[in-house]
N, C-alpha and C positions, 0 to 999 in steps of 0.2 A: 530705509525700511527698518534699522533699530536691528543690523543683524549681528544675531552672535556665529562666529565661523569658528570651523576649525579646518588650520590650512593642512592640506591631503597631497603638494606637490612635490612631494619629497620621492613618493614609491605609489605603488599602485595598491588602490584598496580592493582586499579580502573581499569577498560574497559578505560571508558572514556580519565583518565588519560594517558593509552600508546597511544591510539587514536592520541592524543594532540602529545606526544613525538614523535612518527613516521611522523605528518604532517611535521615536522622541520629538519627531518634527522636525527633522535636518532635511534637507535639499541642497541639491546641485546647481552653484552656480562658476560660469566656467569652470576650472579645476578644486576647488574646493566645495565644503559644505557649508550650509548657513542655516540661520532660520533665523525669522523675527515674528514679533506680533503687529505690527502696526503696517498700517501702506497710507501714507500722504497723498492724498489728489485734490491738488488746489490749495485750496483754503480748510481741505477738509479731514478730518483724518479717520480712519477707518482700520479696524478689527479684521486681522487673519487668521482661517482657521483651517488646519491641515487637514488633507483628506487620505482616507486609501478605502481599497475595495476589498472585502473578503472575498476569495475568489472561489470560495467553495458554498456562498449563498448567492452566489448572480445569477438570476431568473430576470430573462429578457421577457418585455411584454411587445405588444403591436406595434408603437413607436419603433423598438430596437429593430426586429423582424422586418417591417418593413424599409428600412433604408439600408439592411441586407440585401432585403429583393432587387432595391433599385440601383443597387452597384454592381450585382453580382456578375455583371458582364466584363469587369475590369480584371486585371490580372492582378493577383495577392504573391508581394515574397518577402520573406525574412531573411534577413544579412548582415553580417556582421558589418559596421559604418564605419567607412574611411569618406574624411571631403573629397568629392568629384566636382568638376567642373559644372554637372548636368546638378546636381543638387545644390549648388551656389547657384545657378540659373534659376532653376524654381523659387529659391527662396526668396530672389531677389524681385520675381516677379508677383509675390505674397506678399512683400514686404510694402513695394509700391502701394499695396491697396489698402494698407491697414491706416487706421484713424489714431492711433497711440503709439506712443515710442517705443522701440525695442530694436536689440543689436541690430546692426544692416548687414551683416553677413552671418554665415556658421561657424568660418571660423569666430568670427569675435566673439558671439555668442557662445559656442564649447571651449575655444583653447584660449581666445585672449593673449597672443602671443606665445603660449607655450608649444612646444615641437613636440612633446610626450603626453596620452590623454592617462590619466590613473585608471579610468574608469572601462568596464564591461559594456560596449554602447555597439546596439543593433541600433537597424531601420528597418520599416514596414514600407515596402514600394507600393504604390498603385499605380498602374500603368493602363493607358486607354490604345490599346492594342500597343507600337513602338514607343509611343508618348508617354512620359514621364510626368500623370497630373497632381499627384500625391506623395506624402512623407512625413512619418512620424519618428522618432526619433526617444530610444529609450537606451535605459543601462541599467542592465541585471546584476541583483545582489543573487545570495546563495537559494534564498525563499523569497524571492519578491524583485519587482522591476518597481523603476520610478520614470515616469513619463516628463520625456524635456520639452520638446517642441512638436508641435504638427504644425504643416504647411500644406499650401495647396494652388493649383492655377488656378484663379479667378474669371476664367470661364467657366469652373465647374463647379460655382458657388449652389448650384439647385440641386446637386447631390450630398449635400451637408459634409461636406469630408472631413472635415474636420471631429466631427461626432462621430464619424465611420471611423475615424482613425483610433479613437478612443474603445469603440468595439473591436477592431482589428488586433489594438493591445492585449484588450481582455482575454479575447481570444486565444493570441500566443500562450500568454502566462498561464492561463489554463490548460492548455496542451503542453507544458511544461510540468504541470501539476504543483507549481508555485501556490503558494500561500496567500498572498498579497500584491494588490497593483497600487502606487503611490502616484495617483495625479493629479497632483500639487495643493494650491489651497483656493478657496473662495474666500470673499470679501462681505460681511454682513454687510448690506444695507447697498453693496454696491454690485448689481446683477449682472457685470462684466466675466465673470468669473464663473458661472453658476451653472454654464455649460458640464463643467465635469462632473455634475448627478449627472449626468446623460445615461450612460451604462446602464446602470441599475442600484437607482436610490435606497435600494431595501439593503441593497449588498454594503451599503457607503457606511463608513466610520468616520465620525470626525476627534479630531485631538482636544482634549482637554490641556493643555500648556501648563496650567496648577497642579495638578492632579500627576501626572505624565500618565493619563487610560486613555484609550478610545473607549468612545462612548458611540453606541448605536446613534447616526445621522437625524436629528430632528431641527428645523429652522427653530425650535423652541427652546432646545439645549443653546445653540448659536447664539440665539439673542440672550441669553443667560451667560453663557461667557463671555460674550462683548461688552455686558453691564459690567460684568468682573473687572475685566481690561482695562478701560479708560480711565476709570482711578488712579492704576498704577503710571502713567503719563503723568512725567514733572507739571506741574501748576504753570512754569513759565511758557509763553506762546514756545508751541516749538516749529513757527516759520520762522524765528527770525534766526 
């Protein structure tokens, strides 16, 4: 991905500090931070572009309201995240379904080997009455959370939980009266990602990388910094 990190496993990072590293386009991966502009698929390469939500312009429309209605029967809780055996289970039963690579566990995915997390990391449970069918998975700065993963039973694909989970975020952070939700980036041109306008598009910031602004969310800003971007990629192939 062309990431630039800074490694964070020394001591546990400040609120304020990830605050700072997410206005810039830093993200969490396992114990560190990164950020890049690029993502490889295939043959092809493609433009990344960070997201967050002002949490104090999110106005839900129909769409949002009604896949409230249609959950509202599950059980909602927030908690501080330690791995369970019961959230390895899930994830591994999410992971089976998915068409694209990614960690096969939680741990490999948050610790990677480490015994100590730096990071402020809740989960949002969904539970269908004792059943465990949902989990998202964040870590709070001092004004702002950044969204790591959601997961979900793949019997319960017709309740979009994965979207729900993204509103259950917002949610939180907003009854926290946080500033900011960071969840994560989209890909121009590649609509795998594009799920996280879900929330609420009005509310979305995207990063300007050049500039270091958020700029109000338009796929026309996007395709104008992606024109930016690919210039800056060395002239040599860079598969080989």
């Amino acid at each position: 991905m062309t990431p630039s990190s800074f490694n964070s496993s020394s001591y546990s990072i400040p609120g304020r500090v990830l605050d700072y590293y997410l206005s810039l386009g830093y993200y969490r991966m396992n114990q560190d931070l990164f950020t890049c502009r690029f993502l490889p698929v295939g043959e092809q390469l493609y433009t990344v572009h960070w997201l967050r939500l002002v949490l104090s312009r999110v106005q839900y429309g129909s769409k949002q309201r009604r896949l409230f209605r249609l959950n509202e029967s599950f059980a909602v809780t927030v908690k501080h995240f330690r791995i369970t055996a019961e959230y390895e289970a899930l994830y591994a039963r999410y992971h089976q379904s998915l068409d694209f690579d990614t960690a096969d566990s939680l741990e490999a995915l948050l610790l990677a080997g480490a015994t100590h997390t730096v990071f402020d990391t809740y989960i949002v449970e969904v539970r269908d009455g004792d059943q465990l069918i949902a989990a998202g998975i964040f870590d709070c700065g001092s004004a702002s959370i950044m969204g790591i993963v959601n997961f979900y039973h793949p019997d319960y694909r017709k309740h979009s939980l994965g979207k729900y989970l993204l509103l259950l975020k917002t949610e939180y952070a907003r009854t926290q009266q946080l500033a900011y939700y960071y969840p994560g980036y989209l890909v121009h041109g590649y609509p795998k990602f594009d799920y996280k306008l879900f929330a609420s598009p009005e509310a979305t910031e995207v990063f300007d990388c050049r500039s270091s602004q958020w700029l109000p969310f338009d796929w026309g800003v996007v395709a104008q910094q992606s024109a930016a971007l690919l210039p800056d990629w060395p002239s040599q192939d860079w598969a080989e």
